[in-house]
C-alpha positions in Angstrom: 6.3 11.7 -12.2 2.9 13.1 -13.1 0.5 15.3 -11.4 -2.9 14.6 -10.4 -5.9 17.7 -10.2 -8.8 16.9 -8.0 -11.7 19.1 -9.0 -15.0 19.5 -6.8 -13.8 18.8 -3.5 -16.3 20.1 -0.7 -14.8 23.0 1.2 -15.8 21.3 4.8 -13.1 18.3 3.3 -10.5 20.4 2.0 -10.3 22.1 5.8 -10.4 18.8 7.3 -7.5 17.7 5.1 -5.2 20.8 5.3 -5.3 20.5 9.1 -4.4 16.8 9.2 -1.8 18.0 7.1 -0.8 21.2 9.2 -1.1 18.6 12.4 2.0 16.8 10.6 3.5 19.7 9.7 3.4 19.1 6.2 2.2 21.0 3.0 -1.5 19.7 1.8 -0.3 19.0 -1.3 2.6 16.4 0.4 -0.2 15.3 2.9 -2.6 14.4 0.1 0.4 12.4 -2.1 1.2 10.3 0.9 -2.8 9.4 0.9 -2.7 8.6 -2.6 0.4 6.8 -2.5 -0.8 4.5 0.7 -4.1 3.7 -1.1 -2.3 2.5 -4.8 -0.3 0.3 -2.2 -3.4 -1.5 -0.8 -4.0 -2.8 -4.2 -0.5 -5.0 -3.8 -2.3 -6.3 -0.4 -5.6 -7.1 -2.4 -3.8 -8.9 -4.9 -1.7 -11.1 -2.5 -5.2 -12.1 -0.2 -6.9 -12.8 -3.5 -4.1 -15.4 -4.9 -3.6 -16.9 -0.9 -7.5 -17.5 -1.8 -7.2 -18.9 -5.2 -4.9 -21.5 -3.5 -5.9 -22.1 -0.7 -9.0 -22.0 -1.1 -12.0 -20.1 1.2 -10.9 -20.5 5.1 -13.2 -21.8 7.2 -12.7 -19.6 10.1 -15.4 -16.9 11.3 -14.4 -13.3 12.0 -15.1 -14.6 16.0 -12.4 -17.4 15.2 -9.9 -14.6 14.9 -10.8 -12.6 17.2 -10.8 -15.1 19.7 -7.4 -16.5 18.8 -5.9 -13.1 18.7 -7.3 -12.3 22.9 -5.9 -16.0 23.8 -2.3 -14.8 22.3 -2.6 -11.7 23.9 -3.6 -13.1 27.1 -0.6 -15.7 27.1 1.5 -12.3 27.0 
């Protein structure tokens, strides 16, 4: 494994972090790899949408399409 140093970090953001951390009861420095770890994942997630795309071509639904698909299911519930 290899380690990563963040340099410059404002104060007001390093307190915000070490109590998200402290809230979970972990260490900052186990708070902040679990960060970093969950946004290299999100790449794998851009990757998948953008070759869905590339076959499938541009969808024709609006952002209101979905969200009005999305309250029917829930209402049917």
């Amino acid at each position: 494994m290899t380690h990563l140093q963040i340099r410059d970090v404002p104060d007001d953001v390093r307190v915000v972090l070490a109590e998200r951390a402290r809230e979970r009861g972990q260490s900052l420095n186990m708070y902040l790899r679990e960060v970093v770890v969950r946004e290299a994942s999100f790449a794998a997630n851009r990757v998948l949408i953008d070759d869905v795309v590339a076959r499938r071509g541009r969808s024709s639904f609006t952002a209101e399409d979905v969200l009005a698909a999305r309250d029917a299911g829930r209402d049917r519930r």
